[in-house]
N, C-alpha and C positions, 0 to 999 in steps of 0.2 A: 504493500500500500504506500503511496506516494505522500509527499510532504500534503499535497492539496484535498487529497480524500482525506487526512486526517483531519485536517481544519471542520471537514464538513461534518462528519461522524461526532468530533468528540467540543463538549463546549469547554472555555477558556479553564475552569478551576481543575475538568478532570485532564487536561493538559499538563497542565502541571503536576500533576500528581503523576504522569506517566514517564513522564522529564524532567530531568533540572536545565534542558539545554536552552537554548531562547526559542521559544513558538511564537509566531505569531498570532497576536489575540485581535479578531475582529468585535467590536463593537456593534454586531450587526445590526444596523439600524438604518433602515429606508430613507433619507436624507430627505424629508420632504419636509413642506414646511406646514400640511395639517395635521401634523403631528403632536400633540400634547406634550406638555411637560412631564403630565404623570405616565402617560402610555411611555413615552423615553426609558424613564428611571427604571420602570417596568420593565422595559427591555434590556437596559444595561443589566438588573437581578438574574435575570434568565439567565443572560449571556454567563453571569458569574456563579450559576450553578445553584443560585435556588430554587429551591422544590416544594418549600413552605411556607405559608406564613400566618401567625398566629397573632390574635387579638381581638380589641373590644373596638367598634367604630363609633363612629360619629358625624353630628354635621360640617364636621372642620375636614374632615379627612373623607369623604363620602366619595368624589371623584380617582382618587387613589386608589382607593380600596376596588372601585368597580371598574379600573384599568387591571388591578390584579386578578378580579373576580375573569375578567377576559383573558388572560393569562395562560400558560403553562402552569401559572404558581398555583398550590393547592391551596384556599384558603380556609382557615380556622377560626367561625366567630367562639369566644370563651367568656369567662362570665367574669372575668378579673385581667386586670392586666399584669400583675404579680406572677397569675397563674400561667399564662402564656407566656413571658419569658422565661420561664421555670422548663415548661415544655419544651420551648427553644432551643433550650441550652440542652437540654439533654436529645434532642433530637438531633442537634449536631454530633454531639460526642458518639451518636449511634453509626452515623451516616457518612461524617465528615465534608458534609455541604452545609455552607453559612445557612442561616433561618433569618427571614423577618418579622418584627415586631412590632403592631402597630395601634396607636390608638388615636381619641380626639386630644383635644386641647384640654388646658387648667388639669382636674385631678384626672384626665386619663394617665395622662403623663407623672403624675407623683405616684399613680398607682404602679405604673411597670416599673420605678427607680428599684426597688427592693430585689426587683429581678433583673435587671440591667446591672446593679452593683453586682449581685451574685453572678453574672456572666464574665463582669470583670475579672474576680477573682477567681473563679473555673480556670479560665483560658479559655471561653468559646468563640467562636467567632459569629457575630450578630450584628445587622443591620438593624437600628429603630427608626421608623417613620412615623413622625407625628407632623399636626398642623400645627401652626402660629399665627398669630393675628395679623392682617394685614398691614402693611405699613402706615396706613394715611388713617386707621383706627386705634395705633396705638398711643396707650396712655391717656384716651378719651372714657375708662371705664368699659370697653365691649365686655360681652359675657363671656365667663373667662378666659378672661385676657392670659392670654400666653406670650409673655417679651419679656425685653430686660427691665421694660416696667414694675412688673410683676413677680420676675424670677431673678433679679440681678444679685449674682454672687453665688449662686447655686452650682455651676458648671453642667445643668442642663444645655446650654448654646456653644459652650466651648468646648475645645481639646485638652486634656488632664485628667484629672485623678478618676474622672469615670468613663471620659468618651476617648478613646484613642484617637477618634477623630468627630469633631460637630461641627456644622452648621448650617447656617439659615439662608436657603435660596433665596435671593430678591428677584432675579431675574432670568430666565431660560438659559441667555451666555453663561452661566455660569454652569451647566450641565456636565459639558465635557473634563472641566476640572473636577469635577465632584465624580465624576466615574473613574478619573484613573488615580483619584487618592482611594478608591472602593477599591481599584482594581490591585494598587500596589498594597494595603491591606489585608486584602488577602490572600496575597502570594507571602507573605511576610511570616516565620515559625513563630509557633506558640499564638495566643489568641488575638483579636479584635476586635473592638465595640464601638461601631460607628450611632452615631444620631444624623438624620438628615431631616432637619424643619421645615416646611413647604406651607404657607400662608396658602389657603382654596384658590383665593386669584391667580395664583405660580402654579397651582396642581392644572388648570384649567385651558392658561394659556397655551400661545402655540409656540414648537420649539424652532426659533428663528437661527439658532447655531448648528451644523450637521453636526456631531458625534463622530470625533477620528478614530482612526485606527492606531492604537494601543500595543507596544512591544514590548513584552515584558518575561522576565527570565526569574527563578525558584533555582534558587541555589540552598542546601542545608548547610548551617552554620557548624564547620569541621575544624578541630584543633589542630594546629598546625605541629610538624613534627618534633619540635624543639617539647608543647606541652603534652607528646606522648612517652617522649624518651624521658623526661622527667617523669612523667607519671609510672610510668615501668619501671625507672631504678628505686622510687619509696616503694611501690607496691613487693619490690623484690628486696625487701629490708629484711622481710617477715610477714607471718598469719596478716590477715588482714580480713573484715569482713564489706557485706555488699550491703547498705540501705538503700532498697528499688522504692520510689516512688510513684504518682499518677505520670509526670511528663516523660518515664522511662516505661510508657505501655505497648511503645510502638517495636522496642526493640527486647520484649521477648523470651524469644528463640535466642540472642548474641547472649544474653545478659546468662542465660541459663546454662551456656558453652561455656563462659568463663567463671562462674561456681563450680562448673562439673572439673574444671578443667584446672582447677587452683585450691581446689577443696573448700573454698573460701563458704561461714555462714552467712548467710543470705535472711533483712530480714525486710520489713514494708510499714510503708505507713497505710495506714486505712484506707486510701484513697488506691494504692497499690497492690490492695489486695487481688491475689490470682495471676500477676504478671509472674510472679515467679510463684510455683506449684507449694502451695500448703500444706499438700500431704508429703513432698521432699525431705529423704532423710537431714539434707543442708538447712534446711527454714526455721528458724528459731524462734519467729512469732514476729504479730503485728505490732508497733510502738507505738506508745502513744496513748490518747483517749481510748477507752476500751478495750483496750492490748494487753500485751498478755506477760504475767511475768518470768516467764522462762527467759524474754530478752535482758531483763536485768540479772536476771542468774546469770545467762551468758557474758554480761560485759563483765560482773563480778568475779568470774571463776574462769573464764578463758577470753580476757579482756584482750581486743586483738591491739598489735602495732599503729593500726590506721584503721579507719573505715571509707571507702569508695561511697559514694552521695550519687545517684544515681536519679534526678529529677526529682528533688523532694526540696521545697523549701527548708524543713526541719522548722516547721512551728509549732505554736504553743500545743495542738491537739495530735501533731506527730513527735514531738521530744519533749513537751514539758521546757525544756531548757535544762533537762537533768544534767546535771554535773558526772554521773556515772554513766550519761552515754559519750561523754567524752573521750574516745581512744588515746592509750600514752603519748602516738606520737601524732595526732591530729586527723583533722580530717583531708582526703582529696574530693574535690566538690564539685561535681558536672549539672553545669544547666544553662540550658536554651537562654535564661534569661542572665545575663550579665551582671544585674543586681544580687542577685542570691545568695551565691557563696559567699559565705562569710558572715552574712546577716546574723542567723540567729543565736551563733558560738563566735561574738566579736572580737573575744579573750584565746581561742583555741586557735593551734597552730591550723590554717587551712592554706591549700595548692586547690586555686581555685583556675576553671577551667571553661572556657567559652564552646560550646558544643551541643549538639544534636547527639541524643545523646546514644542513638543506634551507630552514627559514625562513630561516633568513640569507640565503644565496645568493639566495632569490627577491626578499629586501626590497633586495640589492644591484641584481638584473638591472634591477628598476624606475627604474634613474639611470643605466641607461651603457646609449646607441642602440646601433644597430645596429653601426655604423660606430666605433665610439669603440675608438683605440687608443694604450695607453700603451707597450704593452713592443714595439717591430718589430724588436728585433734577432734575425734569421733569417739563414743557419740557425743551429739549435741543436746543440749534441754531443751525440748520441744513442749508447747501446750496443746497436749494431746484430750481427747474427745473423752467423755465419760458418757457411760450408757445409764442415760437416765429413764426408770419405769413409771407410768404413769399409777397415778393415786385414783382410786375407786371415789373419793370424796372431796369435797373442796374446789376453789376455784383451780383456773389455769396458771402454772408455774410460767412464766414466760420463759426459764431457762427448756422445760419441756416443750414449748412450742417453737423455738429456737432449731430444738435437736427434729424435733417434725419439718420445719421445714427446708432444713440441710437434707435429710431421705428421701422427699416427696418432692422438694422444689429444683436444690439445688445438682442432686446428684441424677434423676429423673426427668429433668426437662432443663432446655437452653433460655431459661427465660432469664430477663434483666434482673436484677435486684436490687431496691433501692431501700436505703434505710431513713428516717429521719431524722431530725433533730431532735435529741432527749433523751428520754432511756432506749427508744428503741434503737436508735443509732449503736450507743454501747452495749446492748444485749448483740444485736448484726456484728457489729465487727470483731465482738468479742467470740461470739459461739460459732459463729458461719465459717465456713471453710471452701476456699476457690479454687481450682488447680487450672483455669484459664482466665486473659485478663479480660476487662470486657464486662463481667458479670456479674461486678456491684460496682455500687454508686452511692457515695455519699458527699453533702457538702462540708467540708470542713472548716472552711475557710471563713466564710460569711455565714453560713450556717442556719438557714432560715426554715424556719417552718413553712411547712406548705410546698418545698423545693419537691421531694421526694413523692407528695401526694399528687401533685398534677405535674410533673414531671414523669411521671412514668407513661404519660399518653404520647410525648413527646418519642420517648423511645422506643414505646410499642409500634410506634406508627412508622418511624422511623424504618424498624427493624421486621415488619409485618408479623408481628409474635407476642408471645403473652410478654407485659414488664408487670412485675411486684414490686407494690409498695407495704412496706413495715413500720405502720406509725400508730401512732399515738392516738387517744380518742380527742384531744383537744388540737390537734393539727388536722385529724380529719376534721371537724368542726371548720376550723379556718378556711379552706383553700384545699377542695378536692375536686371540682370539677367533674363529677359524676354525670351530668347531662349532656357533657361537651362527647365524652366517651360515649354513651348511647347515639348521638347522634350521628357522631362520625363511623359507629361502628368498630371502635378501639380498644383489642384485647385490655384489656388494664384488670390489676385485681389490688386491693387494697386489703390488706392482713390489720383490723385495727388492734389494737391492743388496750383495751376498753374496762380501764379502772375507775373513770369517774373523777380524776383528780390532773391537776400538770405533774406525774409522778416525780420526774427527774430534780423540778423545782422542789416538790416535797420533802426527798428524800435529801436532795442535797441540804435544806436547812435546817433539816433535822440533824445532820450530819454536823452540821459546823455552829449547833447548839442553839440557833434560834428555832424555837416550839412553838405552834400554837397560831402561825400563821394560814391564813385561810387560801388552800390553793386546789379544794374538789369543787367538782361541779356537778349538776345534776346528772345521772346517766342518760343514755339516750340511747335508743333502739337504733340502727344501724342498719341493719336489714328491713324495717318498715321505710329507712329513709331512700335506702337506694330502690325498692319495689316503688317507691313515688315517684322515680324521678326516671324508672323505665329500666333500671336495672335488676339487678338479683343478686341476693345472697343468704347466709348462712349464718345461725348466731351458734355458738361453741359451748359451751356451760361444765361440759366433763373432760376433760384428760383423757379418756377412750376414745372421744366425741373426735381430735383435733386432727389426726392423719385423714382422716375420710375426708374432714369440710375440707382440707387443702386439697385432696385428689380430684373433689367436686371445682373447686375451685378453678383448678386445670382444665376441666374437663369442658366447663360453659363457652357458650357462644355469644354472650354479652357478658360485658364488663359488670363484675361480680365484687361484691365485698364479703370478706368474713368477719364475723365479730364476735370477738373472744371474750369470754370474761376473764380477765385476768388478776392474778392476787396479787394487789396493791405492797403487801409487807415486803416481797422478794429484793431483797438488795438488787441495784443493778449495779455494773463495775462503774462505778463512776466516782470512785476514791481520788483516783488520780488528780483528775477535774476541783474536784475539791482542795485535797493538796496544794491545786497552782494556785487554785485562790485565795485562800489564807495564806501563803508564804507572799503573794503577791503585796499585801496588806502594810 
């Protein structure tokens, strides 16, 4: 196939993903001039490979929206704009094609920040498209007014701490610029999060600029030889172990040659869970929130030389900042983003490393044989599975519904898993066990409730398959999205975990001695809710009850909920959490 059939077959983002060499990217856009602003922009999205776009409209944005509705692009009306960037983001990380996000004016737009921020922090890459007031209305009071009248100091219009890139069309010429900062965005490693503001009158008009032709080249960010040969002579100091995190998911297969291949213990931050096999005799457990302590046994009792950082910031809910994950002689620190290394261990000796971080691993695999091994100290301390029997009486243990849905979910079907924010996050990272990466999801970062509940239509849909969510009864209450899934047709299944209280709140301030604070709430039926709203599901009451409802669960052809009753007493691991916050004090 020739250079020109390839143009025609494949559009500009899956180009790049086929090469790093320069393709040409056309714009393709009919140069005429009854062309809209919004049909334009619409077509520049195609061109750059999106397939989605989710949100709540409006009369500000109603021409857009019904350029997109004409589109290739799928759209998604949802009932929150929090919950559709939630969706986004996680429809990217299924897909690896940008999503858009869209709403009206004034509180459409404060409603998706919550999930705009949390895309920042992910690394997704997401275009927002909202309206703005027109120019010769603002600062007159219009209904809500959207401008620097109204927003000034926010970083809703500008480029910075949440938009990689923003701004506010005034006029059509401005199109072609605003496509090839879209387009160099997303040829760019690791995420993006664009805003693009369009006043109705700009969505309406006509585009008196044609749209050029665009040349643009994807190159991965590769450490140059000087920081490999350094990195081989400390790693060949001595043992040394591997911390894989989320931005090391793409590479694997490399990262798993150089464990096998170094003897080195191998272990992950929650976000990392399943890039590298959990049931491996090398894996010494997840760090962090939820984690597990065999990885402190291990730095205690076979503390390695160095530790390799492998796409993990190392923040507060993957290290605590513990002083015992500190190796004697520091860390080597690889990531995409240049800021990183170094950040969260400012005191620890680190060889910090600018790289992608699959070229890395492949530039290391080429110096260490087959045979070559530093670290043999075996075995390792692993947080190995306990076989838990279920109880004839009483509510549901969530550590037994945990081991239920590692049998039934995880080891029996390819579906997503997403955990939420709270206890159920640290029951999931703590209990669940991955041996591929891909296969849970959690946010760590920003950490929003509601991420995990309507986030999992994003990936279901993404990925044309069931996603599970694991959360809590007061985050289903927030932001689940139940009718958007009926309506679309969207495997999704929601496991609530239904104590009637914010537990993790609970239990933590009961924890750090404040009592008596008021944090239940009324119970509420669960399955009466989703049977309203055109779904189905399951309520759980017995411990015999739990493997079936998850089987049934699997088994539906509408998006289903279960709803557990679960006993509020059960610690969840969330000591740690606690720890950082009172030493924090």
């Amino acid at each position: 196939m020739n250079l020109k059939s390839i143009t025609k077959t494949l559009n500009p983002l899956e180009q790049l993903q086929k090469s790093t060499a320069i393709q040409p990217n056309l714009l393709s856009l009919d140069q005429t001039s009854d062309l809209t602003v919004a049909a334009a922009l619409v077509k520049t999205l195609e061109d750059l490979g999106v397939r989605y776009a989710f949100g709540l409209f409006g009369g500000g944005i109603t021409p857009l929206v019904a350029s997109l509705e004409q589109s290739s692009i799928q759209v998604l009306q949802f009932r929150h704009e929090a919950g559709a960037a939630f969706a986004a983001i996680e429809s990217y990380f299924a897909s690896g094609h940008p999503v858009v996000v869209f709403s009206t004016t004034g509180p459409g737009i404060t409603n998706a920040l919550t999930g705009l921020f949390a895309a920042r922090w992910e690394g997704a890459k997401i275009i927002f498209l909202s309206p703005c007031t027109s120019a010769t209305q603002r600062g007159r009071w219009a209904f809500q007014e959207t401008s620097l009248y109204t927003m000034s100091n926010t970083g809703i219009f500008t480029s910075g701490t949440l938009f990689h890139y923003a701004t506010t069309v005034e006029c059509s010429s401005e199109l072609p610029k605003i496509a090839r900062k879209l387009l160099a965005g997303m040829g760019k490693p690791g995420g993006f999060v664009a805003h693009i503001s369009i006043p109705r009158a700009i969505q309406t008009s006509s585009l008196m600029t044609p749209l050029p032709r665009v040349n643009f080249s994807q190159s991965s960010v590769t450490a140059g030889e000087d920081a490999i040969c350094k990195s081989l002579q400390l790693l060949c100091e001595g043992p040394f172990a591997i911390w894989v995190g989320f931005g090391a998911r793409g590479a694997a297969a490399e990262i798993r040659q150089l464990a096998e291949r170094t003897k080195a213990a191998v272990m992950s931050s929650s976000r990392g869970k399943g890039i590298f096999p959990e049931d491996h005799p090398q894996f010494v457990g997840v760090t962090g929130f939820g984690g597990h302590s065999s990885v402190v046994k291990y730095m205690q009792e076979h503390r390695p030389l160095r530790v390799l950082v492998l796409g993990t910031r190392l923040g507060e809910f993957t290290s605590f900042w513990s002083p015992i994950m500190v190796p004697s002689r520091g860390f080597i620190h690889v990531d995409i983003d240049p800021e990183v290394p170094g950040t969260a261990y400012p005191a620890a000796e680190t060889f910090a490393v600018h790289s992608d971080i699959g070229a890395y691993v492949k530039a290391l695999l080429k110096y260490f044989p087959q045979t070559y091994s530093l670290s043999p100290i075996l075995p390792l301390p692993r947080g190995d599975r306990q076989l838990i029997k279920p109880y004839g009486e009483g509510l549901v243990r969530p550590e037994l519904l945990m081991d239920a849905i590692q049998r039934v979910i995880v080891e029996k079907s390819d579906a997503v898993v997403m955990t939420e924010a709270g206890n159920s996050f640290a029951w999931g990272t703590h209990t669940l066990r991955f041996t591929t990466p891909g296969r849970y999801r959690v946010s760590t970062g920003f950490g929003s409730m509601g991420h995990a509940g309507t986030g999992i239509l994003g990936a279901a849909l993404a990925r044309n398959r069931k996603a599970i969510a694991i959360l809590g009864d007061g985050a289903m209450l927030m932001n689940s999205e139940i009718t958007t899934a009926v309506k679309h047709k969207i495997p999704a299944v929601w496991i609530v975990l239904n104590d009637a209280r914010y537990n993790m709140c609970d239990q933590g301030m009961n924890m750090e001695g404040f009592h008596g604070v008021d944090a239940e709430m009324s119970t509420a039926d669960f399955v009466m809710i989703a049977r309203g709203m055109g779904a189905d599901g399951i309520r759980v009451d017995s411990e015999f009850d739990v493997e079936a409802a998850l089987e049934t669960a699997l088994a539906s052809t509408v998006p289903f909920v279960v709803d557990v009753a679960i006993d509020p007493t059960r610690p969840a691991p969330i000591g740690t959490r606690i720890n950082s916050l009172v030493s924090s004090q």
